[in-house]
N, C-alpha and C positions, 0 to 999 in steps of 0.2 A: 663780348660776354652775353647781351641780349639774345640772339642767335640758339646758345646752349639753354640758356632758360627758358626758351619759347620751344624748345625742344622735347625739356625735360617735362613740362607742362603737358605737352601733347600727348606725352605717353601714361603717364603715375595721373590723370585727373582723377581714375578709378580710385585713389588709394586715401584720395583727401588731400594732401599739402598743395599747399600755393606758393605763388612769387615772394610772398610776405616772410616764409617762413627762410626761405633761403636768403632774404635782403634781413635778416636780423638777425641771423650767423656772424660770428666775426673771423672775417676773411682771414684766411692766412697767405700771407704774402711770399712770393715765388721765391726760389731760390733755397739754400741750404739753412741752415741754424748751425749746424757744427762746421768750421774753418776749415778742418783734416777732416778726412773719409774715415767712419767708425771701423774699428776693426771687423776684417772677413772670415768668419766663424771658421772654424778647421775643417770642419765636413767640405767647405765651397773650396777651401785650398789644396783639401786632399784631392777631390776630384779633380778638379785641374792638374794635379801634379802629375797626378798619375795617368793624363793623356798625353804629359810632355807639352803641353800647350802652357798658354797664359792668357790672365785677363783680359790683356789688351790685347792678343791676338784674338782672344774670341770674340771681345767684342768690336773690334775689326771684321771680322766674321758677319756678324750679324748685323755690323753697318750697313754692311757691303749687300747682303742680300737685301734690306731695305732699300737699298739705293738702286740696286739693279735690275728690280722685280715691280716695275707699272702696273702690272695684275696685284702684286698681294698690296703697292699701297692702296689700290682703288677698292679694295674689300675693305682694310682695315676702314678708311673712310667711310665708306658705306654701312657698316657697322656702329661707328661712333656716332651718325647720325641718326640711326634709328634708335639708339638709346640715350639721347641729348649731352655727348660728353665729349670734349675735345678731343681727335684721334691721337695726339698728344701722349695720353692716356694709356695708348693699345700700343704704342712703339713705347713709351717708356719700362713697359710690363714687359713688350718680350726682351727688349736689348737687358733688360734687369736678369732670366730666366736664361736666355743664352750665352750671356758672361758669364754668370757666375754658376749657374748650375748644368747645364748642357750646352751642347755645340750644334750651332743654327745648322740644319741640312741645306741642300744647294737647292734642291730645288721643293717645291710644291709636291708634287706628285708623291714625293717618294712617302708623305703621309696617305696621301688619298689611300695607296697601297696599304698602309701599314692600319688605317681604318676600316676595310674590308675584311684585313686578318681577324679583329680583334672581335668585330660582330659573329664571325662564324664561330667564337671559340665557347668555351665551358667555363668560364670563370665564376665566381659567386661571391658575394658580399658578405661572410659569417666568420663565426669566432667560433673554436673549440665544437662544428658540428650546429650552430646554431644560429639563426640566419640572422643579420638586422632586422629584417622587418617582424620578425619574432621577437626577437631581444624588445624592442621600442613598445612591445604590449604590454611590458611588466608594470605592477601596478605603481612602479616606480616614477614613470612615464605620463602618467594621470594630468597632470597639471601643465603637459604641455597639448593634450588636445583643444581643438577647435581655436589653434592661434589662424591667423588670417591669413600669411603665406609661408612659401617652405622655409625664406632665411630666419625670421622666428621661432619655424616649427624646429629644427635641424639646430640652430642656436640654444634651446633650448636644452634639445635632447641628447649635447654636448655637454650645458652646462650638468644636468642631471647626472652623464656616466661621471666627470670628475667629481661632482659630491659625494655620489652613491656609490660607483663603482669602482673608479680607479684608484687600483692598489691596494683593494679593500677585498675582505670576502664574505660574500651575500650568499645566502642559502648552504651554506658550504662548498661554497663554488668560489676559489681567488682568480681576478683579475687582475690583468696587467697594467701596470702600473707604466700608462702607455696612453698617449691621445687616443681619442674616438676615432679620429679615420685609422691612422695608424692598425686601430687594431682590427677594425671591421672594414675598412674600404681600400685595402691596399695590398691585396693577397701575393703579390709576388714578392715584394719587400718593402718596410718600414720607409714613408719616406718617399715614396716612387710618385713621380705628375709624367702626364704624358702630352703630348702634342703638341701642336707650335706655339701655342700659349701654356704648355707645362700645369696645364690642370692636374686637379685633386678631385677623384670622384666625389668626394662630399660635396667640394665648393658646386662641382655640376648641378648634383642635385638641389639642392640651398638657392639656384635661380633658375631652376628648370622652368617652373609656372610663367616666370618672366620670360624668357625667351619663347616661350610656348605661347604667349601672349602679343609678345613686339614681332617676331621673327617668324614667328608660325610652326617652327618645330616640333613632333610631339615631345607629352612630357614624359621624361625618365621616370623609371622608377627601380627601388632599390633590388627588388625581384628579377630585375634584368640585366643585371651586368655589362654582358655582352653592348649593349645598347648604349649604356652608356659612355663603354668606353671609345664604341666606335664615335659616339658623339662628340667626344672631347679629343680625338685623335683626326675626324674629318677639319681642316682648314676651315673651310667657311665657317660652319656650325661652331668651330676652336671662336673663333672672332664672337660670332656672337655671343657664348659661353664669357670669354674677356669683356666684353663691355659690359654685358650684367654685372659681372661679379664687380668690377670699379665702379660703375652707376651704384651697386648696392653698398660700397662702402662709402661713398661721398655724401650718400644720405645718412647712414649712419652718423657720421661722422657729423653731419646740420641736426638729425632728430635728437641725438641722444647726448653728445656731447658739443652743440651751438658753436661747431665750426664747420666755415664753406672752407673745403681742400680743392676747389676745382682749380685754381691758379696756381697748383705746387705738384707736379707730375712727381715730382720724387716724395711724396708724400702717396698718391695715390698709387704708385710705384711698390714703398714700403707695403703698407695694405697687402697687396698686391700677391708680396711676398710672406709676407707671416701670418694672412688669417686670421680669421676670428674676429670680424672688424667692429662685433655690436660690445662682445667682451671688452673690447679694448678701449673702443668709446669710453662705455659706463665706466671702466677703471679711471679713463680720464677727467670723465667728468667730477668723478668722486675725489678726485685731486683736487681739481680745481676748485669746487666747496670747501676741503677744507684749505687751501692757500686761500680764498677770498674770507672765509673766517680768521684766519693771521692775518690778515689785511695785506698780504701778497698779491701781485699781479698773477693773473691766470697764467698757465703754462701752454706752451702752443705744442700741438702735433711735430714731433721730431720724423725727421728721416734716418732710416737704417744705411748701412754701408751700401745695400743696394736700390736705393732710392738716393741717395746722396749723388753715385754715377750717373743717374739721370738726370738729376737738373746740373750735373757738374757739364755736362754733354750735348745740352739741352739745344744751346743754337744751332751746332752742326745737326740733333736729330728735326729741329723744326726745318731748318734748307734744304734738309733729305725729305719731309713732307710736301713740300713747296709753299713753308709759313717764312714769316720773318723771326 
């Protein structure tokens, strides 16, 4: 464990936390909390279905191309160590995205290709004719400028369309009663992650400045589409893109709600999968205030049905890393 925290240290000194903060966390201990695998929402069973495939075939699949591919595990590695987090981390995210929601490609390349297309195209980030980066000026938007980085800025300005916007109508203008990417970062359909880690234009943006910092990449911006999605479609840059977004839940998860998730891949797996990690913290931790006012025991971070398969799977994916 020393190793990841001398790690994590190297990179966030800029940001302020110390070892203290992470050693006064209460650890959550590996493995599942639920006995049976939560139910697998319809949307992940329809998809499957209707490739004729199955779970376990896919995730067969996408064992398999972990196990067979030296190159993509020596990236995922080298990614997980530039952002102090076990690689653990970055297989249990994709074996989670390629089971359950898509099917691993064979090889590498066949993204590199598919990230070249994506920078040449036309695409844009707007609602009804109106860009985000227009929308986030409304004076609605006020009290999330001058936060300190984009997962605050972007957390914020999530939280604001669900108060303000969604399913409401402002100005005489209704809105969809529809997530924030959903309705501004997803222009081909509701719903849609692309590349080998099954990014979400938002989450890209939300740690661009990070990666643009550890990794050296430039940073995205919402003006450019194009760029971003080739970013989250390029393999390497996809890795990078994955470890930020888990480094930035696992802090969330110690700042905001005083739990270290580093020791439960299928917790950081979860995350992973459903977003939103500072929301979900704070809901947390507002639980656990008032259970510690009932004089209740705290409530630990659960795992989703797809974080559950990853620590259910967890020793075969560590012997496929070459862990114990």
């Amino acid at each position: 464990m020393r190793r990841w925290i001398v790690g994590f240290v190297s990179i966030y000194l800029f940001a302020g936390p110390s070892v203290q903060t992470v050693e006064a966390a209460t650890r959550v201990p590996p493995g599942n909390r639920h006995t049976e695998q939560p139910d697998v929402p319809y949307g992940a069973r329809k998809r499957t279905r209707d490739t004729r495939s199955s779970f376990e075939a896919k995730y067969e699949r996408i064992r398999d191309l972990l196990a067979g591919d030296a190159e993509l595990r020596s990236k995922i590695r080298s990614a997980a160590r530039a952002y102090g987090i076990d690689p653990i981390h970055i297989v249990g995210a994709l074996v989670g995205e390629h089971t359950f929601n898509v099917d691993a490609m064979d090889r590498l390349q066949t993204y590199y290709v598919k990230a070249l297309s994506y920078l040449h195209s036309d695409i844009e980030f707007s609602y009804d004719g109106e860009s985000v980066s227009d929308f986030v000026r409304r004076p609605q938007f006020d009290g999330c400028s001058g936060l300190r980085n984009d997962a605050d800025l972007w957390a914020c300005r999530e939280d604001v369309w669900n108060d303000r916007f969604r399913g409401k109508t402002v100005g005489g203008e209704r809105f969809p009663n529809d997530r924030f990417g959903a309705t501004f970062f997803q222009p081909y359909y509701a719903g849609q992650t692309f590349g080998l880690g099954q990014i979400n234009p938002l989450a890209a943006l939300s740690v661009t400045d990070i990666v643009h910092r550890v990794s050296g990449y430039p940073e995205l911006s919402p003006d450019q589409a194009p760029a971003v999605y080739e970013a989250i479609m390029d393999p390497d840059k996809s890795l990078a893109y994955m470890a930020a977004v888990i480094r930035d839940s696992i802090d969330a998860y110690r700042d905001i709600a005083g739990f270290d998730i580093t020791d439960n891949p299928g917790i950081t797996a979860t995350l992973y999968n459903v977003g939103t990690p500072r929301a979900r913290a704070r809901a947390l931790a507002a639980d656990n205030r008032r259970r510690s006012a009932a004089g209740q025991s705290p409530r630990l971070p659960e795992e989703n049905y797809y974080g559950w398969l990853v620590n259910d799977k967890l020793s075969e994916l560590r012997a496929i890393m070459g862990e114990r």
